[in-house]
C-alpha positions in Angstrom: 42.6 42.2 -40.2 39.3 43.7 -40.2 38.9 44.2 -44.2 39.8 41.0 -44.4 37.3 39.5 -43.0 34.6 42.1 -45.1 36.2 40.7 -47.8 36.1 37.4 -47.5 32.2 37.6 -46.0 31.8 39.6 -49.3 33.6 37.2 -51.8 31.5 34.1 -50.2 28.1 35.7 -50.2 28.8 36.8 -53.8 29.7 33.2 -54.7 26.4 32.0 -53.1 24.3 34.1 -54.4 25.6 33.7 -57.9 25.8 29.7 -57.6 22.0 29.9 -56.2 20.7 32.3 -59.2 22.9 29.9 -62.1 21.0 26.8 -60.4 17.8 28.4 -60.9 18.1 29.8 -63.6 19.0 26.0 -65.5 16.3 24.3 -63.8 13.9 26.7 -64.8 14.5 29.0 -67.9 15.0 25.6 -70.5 12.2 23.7 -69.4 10.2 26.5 -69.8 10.7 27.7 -73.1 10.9 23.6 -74.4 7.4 22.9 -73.3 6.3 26.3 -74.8 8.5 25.9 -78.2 7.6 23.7 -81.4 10.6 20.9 -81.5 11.4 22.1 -85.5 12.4 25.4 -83.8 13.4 24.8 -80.5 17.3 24.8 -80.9 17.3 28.1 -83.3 15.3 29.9 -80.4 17.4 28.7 -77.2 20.1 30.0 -79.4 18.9 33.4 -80.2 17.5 33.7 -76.1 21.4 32.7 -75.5 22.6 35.7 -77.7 20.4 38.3 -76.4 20.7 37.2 -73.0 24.4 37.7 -72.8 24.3 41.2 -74.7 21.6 42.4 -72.3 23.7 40.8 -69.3 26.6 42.6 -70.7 24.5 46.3 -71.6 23.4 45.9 -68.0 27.3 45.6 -66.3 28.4 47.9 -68.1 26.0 50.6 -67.6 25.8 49.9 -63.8 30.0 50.0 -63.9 29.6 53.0 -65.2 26.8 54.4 -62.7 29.1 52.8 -60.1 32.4 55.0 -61.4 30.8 58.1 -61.9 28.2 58.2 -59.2 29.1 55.5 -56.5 27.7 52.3 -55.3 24.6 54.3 -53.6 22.7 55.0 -57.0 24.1 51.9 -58.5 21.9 49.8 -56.5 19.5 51.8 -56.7 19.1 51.0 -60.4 19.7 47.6 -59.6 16.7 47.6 -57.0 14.3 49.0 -59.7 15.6 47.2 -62.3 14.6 44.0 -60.1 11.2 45.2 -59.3 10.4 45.9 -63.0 12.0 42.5 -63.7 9.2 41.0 -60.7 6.0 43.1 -62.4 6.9 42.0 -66.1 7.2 38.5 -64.9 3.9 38.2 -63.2 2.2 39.6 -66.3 3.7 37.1 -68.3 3.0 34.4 -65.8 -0.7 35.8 -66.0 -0.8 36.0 -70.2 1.0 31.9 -69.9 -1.8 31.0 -67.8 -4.3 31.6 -70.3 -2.2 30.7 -73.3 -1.2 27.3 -71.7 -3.6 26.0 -69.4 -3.1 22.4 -69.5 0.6 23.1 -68.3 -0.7 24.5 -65.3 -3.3 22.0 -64.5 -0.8 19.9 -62.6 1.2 22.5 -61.6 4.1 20.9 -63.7 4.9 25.1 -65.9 
């Protein structure tokens, strides 16, 4: 009864977390690259971000699946973890570069 209950405390944080991150990432990632790309472009670009988004989504289970079969869930994390503290240091640095780039979208705190 007891693996049960992992399982299912398992299975719904999963779904929250992954319901919380597809919110966020809609309300964020489109506005974002609409007030930053010229309209004659726009839907070419969003396109292309679409593509390489999904092949590096798909790159990235599939190497940590891998990580996961051969070495376990320890050092499959552990990629994950670095992976996400990259992913926080390359997005300040961009935040930083969009600030300059982009002012008057900051002004009133609407980027």
């Amino acid at each position: 009864m007891n693996i049960f209950t992992s399982f299912s405390k398992f299975f719904t944080s999963q779904f929250i977390i992954f319901t919380l991150g597809e919110i966020v990432n809609t309300i964020s990632t489109s506005p974002f690259l609409t007030r930053r790309i010229p309209l004659n472009y726009r839907s070419r670009v969003l396109s292309v971000f679409s593509v390489c988004g999904t092949l590096v989504g798909c790159l990235a289970q599939l190497l940590v699946g891998i990580v996961y079969d051969n070495y376990g869930y320890t050092p499959a994390w552990i990629i994950t973890i670095i992976t996400l503290i990259i992913m926080i240091v390359l997005y300040q640095l961009i935040k930083k570069s969009d600030k300059k780039t982009y002012p008057d979208l900051y002004k009133n705190n609407i980027a």
